[in-house]
N, C-alpha and C positions, 0 to 999 in steps of 0.2 A: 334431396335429389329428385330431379323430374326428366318425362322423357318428354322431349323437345323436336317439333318437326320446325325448319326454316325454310322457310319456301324464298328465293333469293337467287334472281339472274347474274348478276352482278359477281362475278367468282370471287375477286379480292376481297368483297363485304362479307359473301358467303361464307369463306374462311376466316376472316376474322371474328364474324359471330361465331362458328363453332366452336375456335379456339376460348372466346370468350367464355361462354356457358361449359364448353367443357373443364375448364380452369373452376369453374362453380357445382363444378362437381355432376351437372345435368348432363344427361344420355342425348345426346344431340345426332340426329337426320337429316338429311339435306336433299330438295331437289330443287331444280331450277326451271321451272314452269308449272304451269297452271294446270296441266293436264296430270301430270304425275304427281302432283299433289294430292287432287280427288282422289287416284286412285290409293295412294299410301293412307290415307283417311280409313279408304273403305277396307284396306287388310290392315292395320298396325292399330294401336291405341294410344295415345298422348297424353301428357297432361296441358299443354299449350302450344300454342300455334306461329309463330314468327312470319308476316305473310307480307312480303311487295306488291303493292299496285301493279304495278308493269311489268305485265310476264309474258311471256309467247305462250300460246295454245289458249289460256286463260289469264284472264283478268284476276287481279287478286283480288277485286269485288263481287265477280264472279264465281270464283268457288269459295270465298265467303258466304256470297248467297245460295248456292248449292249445297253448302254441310247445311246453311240452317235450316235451309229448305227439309230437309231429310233429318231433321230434330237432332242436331250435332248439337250439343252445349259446352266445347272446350271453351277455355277463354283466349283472344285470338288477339293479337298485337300488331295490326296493321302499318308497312311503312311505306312514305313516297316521299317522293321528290313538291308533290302538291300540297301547297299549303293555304289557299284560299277557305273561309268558313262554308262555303258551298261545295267546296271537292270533301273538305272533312264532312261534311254530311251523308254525303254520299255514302264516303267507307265504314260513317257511324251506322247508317240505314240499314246498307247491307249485312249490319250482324259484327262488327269488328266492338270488341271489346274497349279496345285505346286506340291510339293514333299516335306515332312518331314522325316527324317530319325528316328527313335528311335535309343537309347532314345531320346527326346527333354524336354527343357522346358514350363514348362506352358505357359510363355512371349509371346515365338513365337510361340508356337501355337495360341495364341490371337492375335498377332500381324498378323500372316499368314492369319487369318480369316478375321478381319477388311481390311485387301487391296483387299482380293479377293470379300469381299462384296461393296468395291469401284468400284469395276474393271467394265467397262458398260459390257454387256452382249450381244451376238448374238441374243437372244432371246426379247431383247431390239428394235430391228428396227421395230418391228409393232408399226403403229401410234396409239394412244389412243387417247380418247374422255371422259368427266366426263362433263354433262350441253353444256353452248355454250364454254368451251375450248375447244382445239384437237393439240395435241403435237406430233408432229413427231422427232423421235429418231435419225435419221436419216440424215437429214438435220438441227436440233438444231435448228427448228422454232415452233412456239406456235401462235396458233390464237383465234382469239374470235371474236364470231359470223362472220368468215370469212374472219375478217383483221386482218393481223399480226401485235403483237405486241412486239414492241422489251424487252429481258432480258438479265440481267447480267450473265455470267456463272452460277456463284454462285446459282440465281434465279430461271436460267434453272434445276441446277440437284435438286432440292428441289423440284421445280414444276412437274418434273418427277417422282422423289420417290414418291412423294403426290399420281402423279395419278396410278404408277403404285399398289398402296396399297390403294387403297380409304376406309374410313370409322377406317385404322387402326390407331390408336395411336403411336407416334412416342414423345419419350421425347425428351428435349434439347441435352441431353447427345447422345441421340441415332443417332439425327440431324448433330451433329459435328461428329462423329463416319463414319457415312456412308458419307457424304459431302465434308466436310472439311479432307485434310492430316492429318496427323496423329503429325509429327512436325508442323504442324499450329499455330498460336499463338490466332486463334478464342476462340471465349467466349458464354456464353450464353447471354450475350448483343450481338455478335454478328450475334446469331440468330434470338432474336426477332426485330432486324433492319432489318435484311433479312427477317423475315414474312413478317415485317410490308408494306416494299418497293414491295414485291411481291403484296399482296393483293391491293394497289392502285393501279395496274396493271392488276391483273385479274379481278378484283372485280367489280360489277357494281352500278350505282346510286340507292340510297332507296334499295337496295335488302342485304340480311344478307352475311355477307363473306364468299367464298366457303370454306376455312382454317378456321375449328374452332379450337379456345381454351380451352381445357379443364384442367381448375386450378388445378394447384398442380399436372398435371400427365404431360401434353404436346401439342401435336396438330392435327388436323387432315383433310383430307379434305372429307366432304363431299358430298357422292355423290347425287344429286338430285334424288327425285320416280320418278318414270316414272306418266306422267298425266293418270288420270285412267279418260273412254271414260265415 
């Protein structure tokens, strides 16, 4: 699951994207101009961007060029009605991620979503920390309490997603979704062998596993309180 801004004047489109990503299980926002955009930017956090060319207040090039400006790294799915290789330039210049052309179909618009919320992120190479792990993005190393310990690809970007969302729920479905390719032949057996292999790894003696299970919805890790004095 992801939280999803769609920037989209066009009210029928607009709903019908919400519907759609909502139906995929993503937190979906909506405004319909350029100016209300920036501003939801600058109070909310995303994990991706849905953005029209053509918008009143602001250009969708526009406040494409304004997050980047301002060191914004979502990954951003620009759509228009333009389709010459000089207009896509443009919305490529300004910092958009992909490009859609209207019309499209639903497919690849899901399809366009699911890779870009694969895709690692700039905003990705800050090292994080959750307890005694701390995973650096950067170098694809993971430690605990100070020695590193070795994982699978697979393990790594799990253990990433984990911590970069802690306390969120993530179902099987949503796990292969963001993880696993998309032509993958993964399963939901093949994610809870991947918990399961992870947690003997991060996990420590007598203490409860930082990946909890929560039946019937999915998993999550949680993040430890801080010890109160």
């Amino acid at each position: 699951m992801a939280k999803i801004l769609v920037v989209e004047d066009d009210e029928d489109l607009q709903n019908l994207m919400k519907g759609l990503l909502t139906a995929e299980r993503h937190s979906v926002e909506a405004v319909n101009n350029g100016i209300d955009a920036v501003q939801m930017l600058k109070m909310h956090k995303y994990d991706l961007i849905v953005l029209d060319w053509m918008l009143p207040g602001l250009t969708g090039t526009e406040v494409c060029a304004e997050y980047r400006a301002k060191g914004g790294a979502l990954p951003i799915l620009m759509l228009t009605a333009k389709s010459t290789i000089e207009e896509k330039e443009i919305g490529l210049d300004a910092g958009a991620d992909d490009y859609l052309t209207k019309p499209f179909d639903a497919r690849e618009l899901l399809a366009r979503i699911r890779a870009l919320l694969r895709r690692p992120q700039a905003v990705s190479a800050k090292e994080m920390q959750v307890g005694n792990l701390a995973l650096d993005p950067r170098s694809a190393k993971v430690f605990k309490d100070g020695a590193e310990i070795k994982l699978l690809p697979k393990e790594f970007s799990l253990l990433e997603l984990f911590m970069r969302y802690p306390n969120q729920i993530f179902s099987s479905e949503a796990l292969l979704e963001r993880v696993w390719s998309a032509d993958s032949s993964a399963s939901f057996d093949t994610v809870r062998t991947y918990i399961k292999t992870l947690r003997k790894k991060i996990d420590s003696p007598n203490v409860a596993s930082l990946i909890r299970t929560v039946h019937g919805v999915g998993y999550c890790l949680e993040c430890p309180a801080p010890a109160s004095d």
